[in-house]
C-alpha positions in Angstrom: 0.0 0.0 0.0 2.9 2.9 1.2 4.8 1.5 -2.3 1.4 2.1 -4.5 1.4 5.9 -2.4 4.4 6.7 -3.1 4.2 5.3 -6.7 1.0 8.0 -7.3 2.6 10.8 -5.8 6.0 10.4 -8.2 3.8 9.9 -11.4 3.0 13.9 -12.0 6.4 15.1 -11.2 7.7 12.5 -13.4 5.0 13.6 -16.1 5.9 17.4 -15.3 9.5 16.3 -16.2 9.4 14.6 -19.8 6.7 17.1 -20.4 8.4 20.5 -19.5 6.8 22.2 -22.9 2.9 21.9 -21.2 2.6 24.2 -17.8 1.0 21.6 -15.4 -1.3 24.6 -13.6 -1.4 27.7 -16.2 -3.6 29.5 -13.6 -2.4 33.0 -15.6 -3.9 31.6 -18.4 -7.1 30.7 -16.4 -7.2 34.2 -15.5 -7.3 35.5 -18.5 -9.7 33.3 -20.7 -12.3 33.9 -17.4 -11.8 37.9 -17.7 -12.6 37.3 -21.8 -15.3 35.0 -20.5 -17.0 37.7 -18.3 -16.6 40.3 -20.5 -18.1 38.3 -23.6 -21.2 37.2 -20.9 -21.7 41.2 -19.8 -21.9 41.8 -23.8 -24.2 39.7 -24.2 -27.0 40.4 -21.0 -26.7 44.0 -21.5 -28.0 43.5 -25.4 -30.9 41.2 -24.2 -33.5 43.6 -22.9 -33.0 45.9 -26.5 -33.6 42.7 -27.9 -36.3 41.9 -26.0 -37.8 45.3 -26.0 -37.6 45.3 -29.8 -39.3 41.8 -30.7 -42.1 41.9 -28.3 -43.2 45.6 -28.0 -42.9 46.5 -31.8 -43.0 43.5 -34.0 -45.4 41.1 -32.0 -48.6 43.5 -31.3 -48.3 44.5 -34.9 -48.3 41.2 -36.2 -50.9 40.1 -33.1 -53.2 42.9 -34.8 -53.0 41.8 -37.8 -53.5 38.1 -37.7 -56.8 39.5 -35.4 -58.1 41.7 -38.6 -57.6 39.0 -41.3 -59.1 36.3 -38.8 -62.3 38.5 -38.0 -62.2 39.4 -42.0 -62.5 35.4 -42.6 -64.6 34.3 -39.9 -67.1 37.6 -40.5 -70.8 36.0 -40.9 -71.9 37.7 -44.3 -75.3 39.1 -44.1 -78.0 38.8 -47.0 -80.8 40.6 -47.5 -83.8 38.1 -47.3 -87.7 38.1 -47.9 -89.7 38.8 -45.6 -92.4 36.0 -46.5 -90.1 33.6 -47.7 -87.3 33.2 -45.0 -87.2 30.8 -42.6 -86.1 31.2 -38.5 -82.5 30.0 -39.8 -82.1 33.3 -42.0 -83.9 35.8 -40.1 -81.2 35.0 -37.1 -78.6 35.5 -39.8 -79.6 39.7 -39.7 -77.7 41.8 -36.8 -79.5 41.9 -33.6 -81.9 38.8 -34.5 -81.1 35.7 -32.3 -83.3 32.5 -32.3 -86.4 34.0 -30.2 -87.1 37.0 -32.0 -86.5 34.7 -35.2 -89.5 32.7 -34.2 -91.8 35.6 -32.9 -91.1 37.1 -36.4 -92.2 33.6 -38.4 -95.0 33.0 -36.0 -96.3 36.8 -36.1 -96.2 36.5 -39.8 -98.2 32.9 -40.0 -100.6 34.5 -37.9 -101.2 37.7 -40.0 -101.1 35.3 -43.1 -98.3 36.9 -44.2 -96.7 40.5 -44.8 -97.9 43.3 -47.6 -95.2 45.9 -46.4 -91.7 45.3 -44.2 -93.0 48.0 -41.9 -94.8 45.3 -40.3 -92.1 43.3 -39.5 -91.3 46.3 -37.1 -94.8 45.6 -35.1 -93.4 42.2 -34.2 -93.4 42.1 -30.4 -89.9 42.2 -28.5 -88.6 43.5 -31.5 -86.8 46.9 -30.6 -86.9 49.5 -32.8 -83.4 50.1 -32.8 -83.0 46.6 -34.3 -85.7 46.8 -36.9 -84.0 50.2 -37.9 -80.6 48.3 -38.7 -82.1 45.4 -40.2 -84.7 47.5 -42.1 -82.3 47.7 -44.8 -81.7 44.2 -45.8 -85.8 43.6 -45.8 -87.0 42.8 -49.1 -90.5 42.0 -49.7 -90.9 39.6 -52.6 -94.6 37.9 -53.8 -97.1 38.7 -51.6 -99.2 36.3 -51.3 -101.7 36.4 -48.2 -103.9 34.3 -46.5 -107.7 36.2 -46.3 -110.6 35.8 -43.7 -114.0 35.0 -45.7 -116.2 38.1 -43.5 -119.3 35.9 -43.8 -117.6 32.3 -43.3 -115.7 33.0 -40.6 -116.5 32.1 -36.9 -115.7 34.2 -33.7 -112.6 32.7 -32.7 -111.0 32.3 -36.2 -111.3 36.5 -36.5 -109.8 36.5 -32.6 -107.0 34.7 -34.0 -106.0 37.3 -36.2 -103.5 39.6 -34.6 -105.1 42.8 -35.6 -108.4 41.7 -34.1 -108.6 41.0 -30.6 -111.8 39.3 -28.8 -114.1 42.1 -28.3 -113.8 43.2 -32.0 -114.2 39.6 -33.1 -117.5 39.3 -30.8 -118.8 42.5 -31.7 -118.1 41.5 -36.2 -120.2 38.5 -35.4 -122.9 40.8 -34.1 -123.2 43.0 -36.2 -123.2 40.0 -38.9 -125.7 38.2 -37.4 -128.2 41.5 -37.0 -127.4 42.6 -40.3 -127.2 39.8 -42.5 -124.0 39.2 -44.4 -121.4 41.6 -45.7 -121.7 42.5 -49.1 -118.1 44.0 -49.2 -115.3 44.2 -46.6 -116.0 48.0 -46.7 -119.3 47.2 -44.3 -117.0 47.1 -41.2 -116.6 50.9 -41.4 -120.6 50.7 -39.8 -118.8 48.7 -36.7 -118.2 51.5 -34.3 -115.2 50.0 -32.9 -113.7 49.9 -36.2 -112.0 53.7 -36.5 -110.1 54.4 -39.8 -106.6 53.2 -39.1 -108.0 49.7 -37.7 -110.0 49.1 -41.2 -106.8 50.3 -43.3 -105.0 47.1 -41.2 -107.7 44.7 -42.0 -108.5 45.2 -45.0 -105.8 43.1 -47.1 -106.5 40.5 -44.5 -110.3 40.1 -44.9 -113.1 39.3 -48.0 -116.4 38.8 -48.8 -117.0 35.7 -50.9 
């Protein structure tokens, strides 16, 4: 064991001697390469945040902004103008401000008048905001009109209350006045109805005959 010692301690002075051209601790050279090393590393941090500041504050957001506008450009629902007598719940919720509710109040206010004569009566739809039937106003078209009439003198009492622009006691009080009267002769006989001003008549009127 102390001849194995002794044999490890001799091997580096030996290998210092035969190899006299190769400094066996250079620490002046260690010195210097870590003073090049330092400065290389203080070179290098102080150029980070310009870096930094450079790629994220003026090149990202730009390029953020603009992926946002051709993404909103692509994805953009297009809006048609439809027909008011012809479109279904699918396309009426296809018009700004018109989601699945008013959609069907529209379709079910216009099966109930028996259709539409004039796209200001889209606006009488109930819920329906003016604001909305403003910016959808212009995308309205009103195509074949085709309605679906009320026979004056065939009708019963709760087929006129059904109409939207006749409520019960106008529907009661038409079958009155039919019954003591006799039959229409023209739609224009409603006009002897007190409760029928002039602006209720000029509503009923595309909606109602006299067969």
């Amino acid at each position: 064991m102390l001849s194995l010692i002794v044999l490890l301690w001799c091997v580096p002075i030996a290998w210092s001697y035969f190899r006299s051209d190769i400094a066996f601790t250079d620490t002046t050279g260690f010195h210097t390469a870590a003073t090049q090393l330092h400065e290389m590393m203080k070179d290098t941090v102080a150029e980070v945040p310009r870096y930094k500041k450079q790629f994220y504050k003026k090149e990202w957001p730009e390029k953020f902004a603009s992926f946002k506008r051709d993404s909103f450009r692509r994805f953009e629902k297009k809006v048609i103008a439809i027909d008011i007598n012809s479109a279904d719940t699918l396309l009426w919720e296809q018009l700004p401000g018109i989601g699945p509710v008013l959609a069907r109040r529209i379709v079910y206010f216009r099966e109930r008048l028996g259709g539409f004569h004039s796209i200001a009566q889209v606006g009488e739809t109930y819920g329906l905001a003016d604001s909305v039937f403003n910016k959808i106003q212009p995308l309205l078209r009103l195509g074949d009109v085709s309605l679906r009439k009320i026979d004056l003198n065939e009708t019963d009492e709760k087929s006129l209350a059904d109409h939207p622009y006749i409520n019960t006691k106008l529907a009661r009080v038409i079958i009155r006045y039919r019954n003591s009267h006799g039959p229409f002769s023209q739609v224009e006989g409603l006009k002897g109805i007190a409760l029928v001003d002039d602006s209720i008549y000029r509503k009923l009127e595309k909606y109602l005959v006299v067969n």
